[in-house]
N, C-alpha and C positions, 0 to 999 in steps of 0.2 A: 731531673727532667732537663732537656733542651730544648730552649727558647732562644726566638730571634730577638735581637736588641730588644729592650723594653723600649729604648727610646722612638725605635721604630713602630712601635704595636701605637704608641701615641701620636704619631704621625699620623697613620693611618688614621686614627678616631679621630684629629683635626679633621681629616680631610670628608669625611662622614658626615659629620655635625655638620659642616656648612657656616656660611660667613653671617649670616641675619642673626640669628640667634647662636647666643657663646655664652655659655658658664665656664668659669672660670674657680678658683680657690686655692687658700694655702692656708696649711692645718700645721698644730704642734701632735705629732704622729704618736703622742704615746698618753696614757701608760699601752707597753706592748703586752699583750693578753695571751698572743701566741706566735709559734715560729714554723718554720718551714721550710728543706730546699728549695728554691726557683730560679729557673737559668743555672749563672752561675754564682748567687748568691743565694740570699734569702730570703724570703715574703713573712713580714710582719704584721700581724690583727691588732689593730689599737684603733684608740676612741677619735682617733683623726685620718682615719682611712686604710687603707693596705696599702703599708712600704716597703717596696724592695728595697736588698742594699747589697752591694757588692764592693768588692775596693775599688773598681772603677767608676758605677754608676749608682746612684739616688734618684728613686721613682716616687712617688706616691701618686696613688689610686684612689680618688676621691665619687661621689655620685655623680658627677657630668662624664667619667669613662664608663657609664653604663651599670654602677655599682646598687644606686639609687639610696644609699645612704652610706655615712662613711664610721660608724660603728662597728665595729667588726671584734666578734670574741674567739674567732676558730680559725685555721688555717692547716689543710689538708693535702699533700701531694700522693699522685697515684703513677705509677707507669706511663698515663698516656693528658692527665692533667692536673689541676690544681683545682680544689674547692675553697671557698671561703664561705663561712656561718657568720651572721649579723648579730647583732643585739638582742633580736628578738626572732630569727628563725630565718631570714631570710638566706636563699643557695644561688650562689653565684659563681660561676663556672668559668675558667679560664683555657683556652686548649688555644695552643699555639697557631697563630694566623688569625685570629679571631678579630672582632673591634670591639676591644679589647677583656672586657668581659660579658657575660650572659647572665642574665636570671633565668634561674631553670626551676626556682620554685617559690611560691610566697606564702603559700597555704596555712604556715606556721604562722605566722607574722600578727593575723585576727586574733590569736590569742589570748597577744599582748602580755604572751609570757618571755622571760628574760630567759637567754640560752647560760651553760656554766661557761666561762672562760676556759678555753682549750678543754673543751669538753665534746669533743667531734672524733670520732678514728671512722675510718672506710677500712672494708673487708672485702675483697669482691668486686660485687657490684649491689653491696649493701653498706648505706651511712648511719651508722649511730650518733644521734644528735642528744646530748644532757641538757635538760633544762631546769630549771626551778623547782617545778612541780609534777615531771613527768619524762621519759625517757622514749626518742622517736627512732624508728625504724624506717631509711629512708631506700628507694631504690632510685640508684644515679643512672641507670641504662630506659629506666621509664620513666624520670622523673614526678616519681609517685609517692606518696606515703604508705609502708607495708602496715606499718601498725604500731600503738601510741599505748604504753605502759604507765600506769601511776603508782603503782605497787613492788616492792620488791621482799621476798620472805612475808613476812608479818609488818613492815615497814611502808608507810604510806610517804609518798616520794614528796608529796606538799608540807610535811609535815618532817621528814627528816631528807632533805633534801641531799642530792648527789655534787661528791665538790670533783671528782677526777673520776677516768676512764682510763681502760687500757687493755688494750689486747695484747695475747698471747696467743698465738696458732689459731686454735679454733675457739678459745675459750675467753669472754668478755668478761674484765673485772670492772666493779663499780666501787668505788669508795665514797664510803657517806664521815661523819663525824670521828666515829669510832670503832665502823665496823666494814667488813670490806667481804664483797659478794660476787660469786662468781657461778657462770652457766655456759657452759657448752653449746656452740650455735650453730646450727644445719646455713651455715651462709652460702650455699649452694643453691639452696632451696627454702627461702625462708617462711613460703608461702605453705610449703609442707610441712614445717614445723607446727606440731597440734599443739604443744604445750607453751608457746612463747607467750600466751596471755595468761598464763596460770601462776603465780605470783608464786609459788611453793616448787618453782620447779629453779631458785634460784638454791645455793651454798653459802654456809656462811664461811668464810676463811678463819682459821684458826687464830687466834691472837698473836701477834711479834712474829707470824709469818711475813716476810717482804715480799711485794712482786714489785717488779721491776717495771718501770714506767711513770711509776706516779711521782709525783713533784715533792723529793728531798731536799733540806737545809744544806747548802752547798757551804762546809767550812773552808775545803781549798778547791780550787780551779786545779782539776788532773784532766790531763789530753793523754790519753794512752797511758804509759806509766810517770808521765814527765808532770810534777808541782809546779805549775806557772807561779813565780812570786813578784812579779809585774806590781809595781803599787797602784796603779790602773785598776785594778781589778777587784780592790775593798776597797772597803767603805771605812772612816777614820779609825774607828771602834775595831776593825779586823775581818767584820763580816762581807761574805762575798756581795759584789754585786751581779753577778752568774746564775739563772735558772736553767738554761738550758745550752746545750751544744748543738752543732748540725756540719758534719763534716763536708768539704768542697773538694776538688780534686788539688789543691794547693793551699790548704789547710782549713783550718775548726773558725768557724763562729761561734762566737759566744755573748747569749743572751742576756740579758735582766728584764726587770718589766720597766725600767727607763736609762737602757744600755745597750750597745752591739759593741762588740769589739772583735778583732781578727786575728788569730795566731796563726803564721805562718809556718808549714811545718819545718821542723828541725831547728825554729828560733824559740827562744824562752821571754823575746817580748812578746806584746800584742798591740794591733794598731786601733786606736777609739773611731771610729764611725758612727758613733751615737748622734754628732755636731747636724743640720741642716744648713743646706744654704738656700737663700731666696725668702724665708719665714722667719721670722723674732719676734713679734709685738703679743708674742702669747695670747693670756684670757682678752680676749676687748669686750669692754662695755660700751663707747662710745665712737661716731666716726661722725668725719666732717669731711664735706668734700671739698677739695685745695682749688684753689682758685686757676692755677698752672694743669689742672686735671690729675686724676688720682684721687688719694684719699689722706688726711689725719687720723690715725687711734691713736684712743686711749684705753689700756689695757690695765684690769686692778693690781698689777703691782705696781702702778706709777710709770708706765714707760711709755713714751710719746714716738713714734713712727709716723713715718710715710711710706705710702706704698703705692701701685700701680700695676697695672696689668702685667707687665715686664718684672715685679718683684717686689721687695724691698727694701729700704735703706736699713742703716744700722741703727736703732733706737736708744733713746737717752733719757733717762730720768727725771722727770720734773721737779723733783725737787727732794734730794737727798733719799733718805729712808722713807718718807712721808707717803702714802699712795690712800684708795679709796678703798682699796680694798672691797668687800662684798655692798658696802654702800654704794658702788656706783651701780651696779644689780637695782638691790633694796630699793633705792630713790629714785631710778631711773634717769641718773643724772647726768643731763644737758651741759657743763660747763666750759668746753673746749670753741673759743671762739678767737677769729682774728679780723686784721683792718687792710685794708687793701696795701699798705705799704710793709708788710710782715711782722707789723705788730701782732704778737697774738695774749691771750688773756686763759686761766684756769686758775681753778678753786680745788682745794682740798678739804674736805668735808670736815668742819669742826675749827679747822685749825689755822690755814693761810691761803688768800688769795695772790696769783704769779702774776707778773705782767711780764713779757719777753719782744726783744727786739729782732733780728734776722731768722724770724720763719722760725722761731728758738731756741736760737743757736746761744744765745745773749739773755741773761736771767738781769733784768730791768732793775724793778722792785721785787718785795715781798709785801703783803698785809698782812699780818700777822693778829691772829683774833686777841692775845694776851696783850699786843698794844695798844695805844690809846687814840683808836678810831672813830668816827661816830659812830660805825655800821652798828645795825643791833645786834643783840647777840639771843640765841638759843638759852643759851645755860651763861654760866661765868664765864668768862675768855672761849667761849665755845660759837661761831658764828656756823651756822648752815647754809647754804643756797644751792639749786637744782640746775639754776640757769647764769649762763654769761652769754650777752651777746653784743656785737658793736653798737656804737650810740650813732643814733641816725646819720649827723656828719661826722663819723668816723672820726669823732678827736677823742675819741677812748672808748670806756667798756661801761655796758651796765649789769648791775647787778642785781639782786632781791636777797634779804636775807629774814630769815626766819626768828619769832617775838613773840611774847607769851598776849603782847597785846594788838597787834595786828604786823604784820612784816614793814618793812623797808626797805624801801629804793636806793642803792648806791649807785653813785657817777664817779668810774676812777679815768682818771685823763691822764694823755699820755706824757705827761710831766711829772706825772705820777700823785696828783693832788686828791682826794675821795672829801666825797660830798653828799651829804644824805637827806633824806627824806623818809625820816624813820615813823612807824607808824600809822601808815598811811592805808596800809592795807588791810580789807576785808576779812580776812583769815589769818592765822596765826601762821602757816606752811607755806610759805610761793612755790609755784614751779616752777615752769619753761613759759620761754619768754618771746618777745619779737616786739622792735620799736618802728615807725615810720617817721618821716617830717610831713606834716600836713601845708595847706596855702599858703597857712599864713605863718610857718615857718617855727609853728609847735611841736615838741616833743607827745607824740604819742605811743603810747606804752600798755601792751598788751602782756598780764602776765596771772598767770592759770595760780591759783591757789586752795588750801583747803583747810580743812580745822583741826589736823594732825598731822603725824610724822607717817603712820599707814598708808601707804596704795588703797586701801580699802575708806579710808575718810569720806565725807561729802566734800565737795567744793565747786569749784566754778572760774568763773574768767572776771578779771579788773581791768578795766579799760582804763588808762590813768593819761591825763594830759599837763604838760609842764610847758610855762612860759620857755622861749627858746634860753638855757643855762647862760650862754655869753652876752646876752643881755642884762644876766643878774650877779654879774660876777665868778660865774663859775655854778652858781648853787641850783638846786632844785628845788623851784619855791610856787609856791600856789597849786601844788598841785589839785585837778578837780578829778573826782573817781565813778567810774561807773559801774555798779556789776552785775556782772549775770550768773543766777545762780542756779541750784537745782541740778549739778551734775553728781549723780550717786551711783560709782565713785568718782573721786575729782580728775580732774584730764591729767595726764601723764603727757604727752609731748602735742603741740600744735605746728602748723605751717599754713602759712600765706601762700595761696594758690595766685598769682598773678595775671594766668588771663581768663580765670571767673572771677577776679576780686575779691575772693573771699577768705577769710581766715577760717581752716578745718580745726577740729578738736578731737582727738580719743583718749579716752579713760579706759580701763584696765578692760570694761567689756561692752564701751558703746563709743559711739562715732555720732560726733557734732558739727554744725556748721554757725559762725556769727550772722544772724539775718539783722545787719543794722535799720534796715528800714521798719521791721516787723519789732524793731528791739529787744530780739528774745534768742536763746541759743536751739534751736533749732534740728531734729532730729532726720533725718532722710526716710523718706516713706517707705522703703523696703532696701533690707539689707540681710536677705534670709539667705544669703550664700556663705556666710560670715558667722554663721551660728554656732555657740560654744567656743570659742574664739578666747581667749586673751590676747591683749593688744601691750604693744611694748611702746613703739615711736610709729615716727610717722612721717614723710616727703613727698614731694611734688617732682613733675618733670616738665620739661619746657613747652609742653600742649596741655596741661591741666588735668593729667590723670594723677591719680592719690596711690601713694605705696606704704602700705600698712604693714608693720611688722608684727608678730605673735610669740606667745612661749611655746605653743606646741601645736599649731598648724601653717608652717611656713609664710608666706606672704603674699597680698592679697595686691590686685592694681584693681585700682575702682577708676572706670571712669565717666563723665558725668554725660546722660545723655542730652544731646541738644542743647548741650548746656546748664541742664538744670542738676542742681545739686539735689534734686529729693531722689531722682532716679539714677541709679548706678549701676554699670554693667562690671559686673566682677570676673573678674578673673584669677587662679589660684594658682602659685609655685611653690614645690615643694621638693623635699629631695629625689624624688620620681622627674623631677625635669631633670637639677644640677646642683641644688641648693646643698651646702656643705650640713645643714643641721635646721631642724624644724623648729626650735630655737633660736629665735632672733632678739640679738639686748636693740640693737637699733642697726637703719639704715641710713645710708647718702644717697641721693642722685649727684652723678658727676655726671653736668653737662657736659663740660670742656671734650672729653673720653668718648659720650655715648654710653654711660654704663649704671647701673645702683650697686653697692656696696653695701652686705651683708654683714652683721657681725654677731659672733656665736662662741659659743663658752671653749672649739677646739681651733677656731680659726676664724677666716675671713674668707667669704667667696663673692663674686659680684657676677650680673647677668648683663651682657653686653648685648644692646638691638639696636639697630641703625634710626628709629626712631625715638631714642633716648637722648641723643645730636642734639643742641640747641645749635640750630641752622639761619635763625631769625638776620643776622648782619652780614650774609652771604649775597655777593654779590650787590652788596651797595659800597658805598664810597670809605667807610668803614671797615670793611673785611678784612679779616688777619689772613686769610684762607683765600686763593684767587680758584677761577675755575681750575682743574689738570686730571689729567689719567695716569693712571699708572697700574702694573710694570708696561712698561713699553721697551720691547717690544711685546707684547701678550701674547704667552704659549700655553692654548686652552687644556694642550693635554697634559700639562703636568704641572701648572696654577690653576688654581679654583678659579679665580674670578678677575675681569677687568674693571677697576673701581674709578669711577667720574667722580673725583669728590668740589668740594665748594660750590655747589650749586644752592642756588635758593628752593626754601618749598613752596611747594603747588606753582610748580616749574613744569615742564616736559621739555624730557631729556630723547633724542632722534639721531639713532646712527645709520648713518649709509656707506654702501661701496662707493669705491674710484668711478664707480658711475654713475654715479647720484640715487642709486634705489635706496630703496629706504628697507633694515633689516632686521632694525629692531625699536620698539617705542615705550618709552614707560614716563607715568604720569603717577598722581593720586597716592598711592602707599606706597610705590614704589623709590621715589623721592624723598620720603618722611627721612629728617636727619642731616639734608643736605647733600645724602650720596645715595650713587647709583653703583649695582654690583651685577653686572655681565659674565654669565657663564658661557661667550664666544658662541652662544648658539642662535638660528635664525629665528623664526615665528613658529616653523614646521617641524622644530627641534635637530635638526642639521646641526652637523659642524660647520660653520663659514671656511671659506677656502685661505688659505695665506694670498697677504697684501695690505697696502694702504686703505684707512679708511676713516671716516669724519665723524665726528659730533656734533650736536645743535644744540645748545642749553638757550631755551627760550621761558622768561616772567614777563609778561605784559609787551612791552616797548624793550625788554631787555635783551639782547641775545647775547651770549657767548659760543665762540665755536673753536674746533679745536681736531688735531689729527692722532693716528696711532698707529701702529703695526701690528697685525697678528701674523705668527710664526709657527710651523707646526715641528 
């Protein structure tokens, strides 16, 4: 097929979406399930979306291009388009000029049956779709279902499932385990065919007959008659890394299911295209959002990144071979924390706690559970903890570590001195954590624990307060504990919502709030939007909405009405808006950005809205951010939008002509975040004419004013 740049189809979908709301993401694109011509490359089906790949360009196609999830097991070229099959059924349609794909069916999807990998062929204007437990018959010209088979021969398809498909002319093979079936199909007319649901109207193919199609153990890589012997191309052992070919007009692709490579014809090398750029930080379990804006992961093989809207940096290992591997899953573990001067701090489950100096560049210390620390320990030289986070005046880290007879509190300073207060705690498990300094210039220490190593345990929240350390030497000493219990199961991640005061809590399937005056922890009087729910983590954003992550229904924004924490108006995101995976280990709010930060077993995505901004220091004496617009000069018809940004909120922002009318006005949500986003249109939805024209940013007694050009 020919297609216009890919780069271009995504331009386009930019310009679609619109600037308030933006999802975003980046996925590790494989294992690849399936392959396909497209343009002048290839379209990839894998567990991190559909990737083109060409020797010139790398695309990938995630749910905010319209995919709505980025699972994909089939990939299908026809004459005049391109299909792609989901995880679970879903048909998503590509025809050039588009933005940039279509759902043209979901009907499958309710099933919640899993489709086969590369188990899709089109005939026609008929799709055969393999699944698990049943064989569909789809029609792409009506976007309809003709008809859904669970039988073949004497073979019930739930029970001897189908692994490969393949046409031949008129004649569909299906191979099961050990035997391979074939039937003759009116794909003209499939509606006329009387026998397609008669289960006896299938063939069995004789034994050690081959047909052609199905998925062979490739020993050598042959391109026509020529043995590629590229060492690229196997695996140490000798075996190929090559399942599939797909010819270009300037030579062969060549597949694996975690491999592209490119033979150009009439050369005996081949070029590796399998590399990304822009994505490294693989599986993340954990994100923190950076102070500079963007985000921190931590991914379970131990690799610590930075990333941002614009990409990623290049990722470094925390510390040797050592990582958390599916622990950080399993515990839900909080441990990546830093101090305002780039100190940062992390723990490795069992084994060693880091302390690092330039943003991590610089490995500090180590604590080491086999040395002779006070911390407690778990087991023998074995120390656990969920949580690290800075200690109120930022002169180091606290920590919690896990005791067969109640946890303990560790203070590591950044001199690198540890100091404990072993003990102390209600339950044997700490969790996630969070300290403040109170009046009188006490350590207070809030930190979730339970009476096991399970998610599924009882526990609750300790409230711990410590004379301030530098008055006692360094130590943690008196401390007095308060707790609140009754959470079954125990909370898994908490945040301090700051402008309702209050500390939130969720456990793996309820959501709590601390009512310090009522001295009890506190449940919300309806939360029946959330129902069936698993809850992963949990953040705040800079107006006090709550962002809830889940294992398998995307993510939730509560926000509190009136203020009051029992009633919540929810709202739900999922990969049907942009979300890379309904599966969330945890999330960040990055104010500095405007954005929260997603993280999931094939990548990272984040949802970017102009009231995500923490806008609060705009426009006082403070501001990093002065009022300005930009582009200027503004050309509404080929930029989306003129943006007013550094304004304060619940501001009104007032633009007039060279003549002083007044052409456009926005207040109330249109301000949420500090900026205003002008589509050059009047009140009456006009284009304004080309010319000079004014701004007014008025809060109170405050005015800012300011000019611009629009150009057509």
């Amino acid at each position: 097929m020919k297609f216009k740049s890919l780069f271009f189809c995504l331009l386009l979908w930019a310009a679609y979406v619109g600037a308030y709301d933006k999802w975003g993401a980046f996925s590790d694109p494989f294992p690849i399930h399936d392959v396909t011509s497209f343009a002048n490359g290839v379209l990839l089906a894998t567990d991190g979306g559909l990737r083109f790949r060409s020797i010139n360009e790398s695309v990938i196609y995630h749910s905010e291009h319209g995919l709505e999830t980025s699972r994909f097991h089939s990939v299908v070229s026809t004459e005049h388009a391109v299909y792609a099959v989901s995880e679970f059924g879903m048909i998503a349609l590509f025809i050039d000029g588009s933005i940039p794909w279509h759902i043209v069916n979901r009907s499958y999807v309710k099933n919640n049956v899993r489709t086969v990998p590369r188990g899709t062929v089109v005939s026609g204007n008929v799709m055969t779709i393999a699944f698990e437990d049943r064989l569909a018959f789809f029609d792409v010209t009506q976007y309809r279902s003709i008809l859904t088979i669970d039988r073949i021969a004497s073979r019930s398809l739930s029970i001897t499932p189908i692994r490969e498909l393949s046409l031949r002319g008129d004649s569909l093979y299906v191979k099961m385990d050990n035997e391979i079936y074939v039937r003759k199909m009116n794909w003209g007319n499939m509606l006329g065919d009387n026998r397609l649901s008669d289960p006896n109207s299938w063939v069995l193919v004789p034994k050690g007959t081959s047909v052609e199609g199905f998925d062979e153990p490739v020993k050598q890589v042959k391109v026509g008659s020529e043995v590629l012997t590229d060492g690229q191309l196997y695996h140490d052992d000798g075996s190929s890394k090559v399942k599939w070919q797909v010819k270009s007009e300037d030579g062969t692709y060549l597949v694996g299911s975690e491999y592209v490579f490119f033979n150009k014809t009439g050369e005996k090398t081949v070029t590796d295209l399998t590399g990304l750029n822009g994505y490294a930080p693989g599986e993340v379990y954990e994100l923190k959002a950076a102070p500079q804006g963007g985000v921190l992961a931590m991914s379970v093989d131990g690799k610590l990144s930075y990333g941002s809207v614009g990409g990623w940096g290049e990722p470094h290992y925390a510390y040797g071979t050592l990582s958390n591997g599916a622990s950080g899953y399993a515990a839900r573990m909080k441990t990546l924390s830093y101090l305002p001067d780039g100190h940062m701090f992390y723990h490795i489950w069992g084994f060693v706690y880091l302390m690092y100096s330039k943003w991590g560049a610089h490995l500090e210390y180590d604590f080491k559970s086999e040395d002779d620390y006070c911390f407690e320990k778990y087991l023998p030289n074995y120390a656990i903890s969920v949580s690290t986070i800075a200690a109120p005046d930022n002169s180091g880290f606290l920590s919690s570590t896990g005791s067969n007879h109640g946890y303990g509190v560790v203070y590591f300073t950044r001199d690198g001195e540890v100091h404990c207060a072993n003990g102390i705690g209600s339950n044997a498990v700490p969790g996630v954590m969070y300290s403040k300094m109170d009046e009188d210039g006490k350590w207070v220490v809030y930190i979730t624990s339970k009476n096991g190593t399970a998610l599924a345990n009882e526990g609750g929240l300790d409230v711990i307060t410590f004379p301030s350390p530098k008055a006692h030497g360094g130590e943690l000493v008196d401390g007095q504990v308060k707790y609140y219990g009754g959470m079954n199961p125990a909370p898994v991640d908490m945040v301090y919502d700051p402008v309702g005061n209050r500390l939130w809590l969720v456990s793996m399937s309820s959501l709590a709030y601390l009512d310090e005056e009522a001295d009890t922890l506190m449940t919300p009087a309806s939360t029946n939007g959330m129902l069936g729910a698993e809850f992963t983590s949990i953040d705040v954003d800079s107006h006090g909405n709550l962002w809830v992550g889940t294992t398998n229904q995307g993510v939730y924004r509560l926000t509190p009405k009136n203020g009051s924490p029992d009633t919540l108006k929810i709202q739900r995101f999922t990969t049907k808006d942009g979300l890379l995976d309904n599966y969330v280990a945890d999330l960040a709010v990055d104010p500095v950005v405007g954005a929260v930060w997603f993280a999931h077993e094939k990548g990272v995505s984040y949802y970017r809205r102009n009231d995500l901004k923490d806008a609060h220091k705009n426009m006082t004496d403070s501001a990093e951010v002065k009022v300005h617009a930009y582009p200027v000069p503004f050309r509404p018809k080929t930029q989306a939008f003129l943006t007013i940004e550094g304004i304060a909120e619940k501001s009104t922002v007032s633009i007039y002509n060279r003549g002083g009318a007044l052409i456009k006005y926005f207040r109330n949500e249109d301000v949420l975040g500090g900026k205003v986003e002008w589509d050059g249109r009047e009140k009456s939805g006009r284009l304004v004419t080309p010319g000079v024209y004014y701004y007014v940013v008025k809060k109170g007694s405050k005015v800012k004013k300011g000019k611009f050009i629009i150009a057509h």
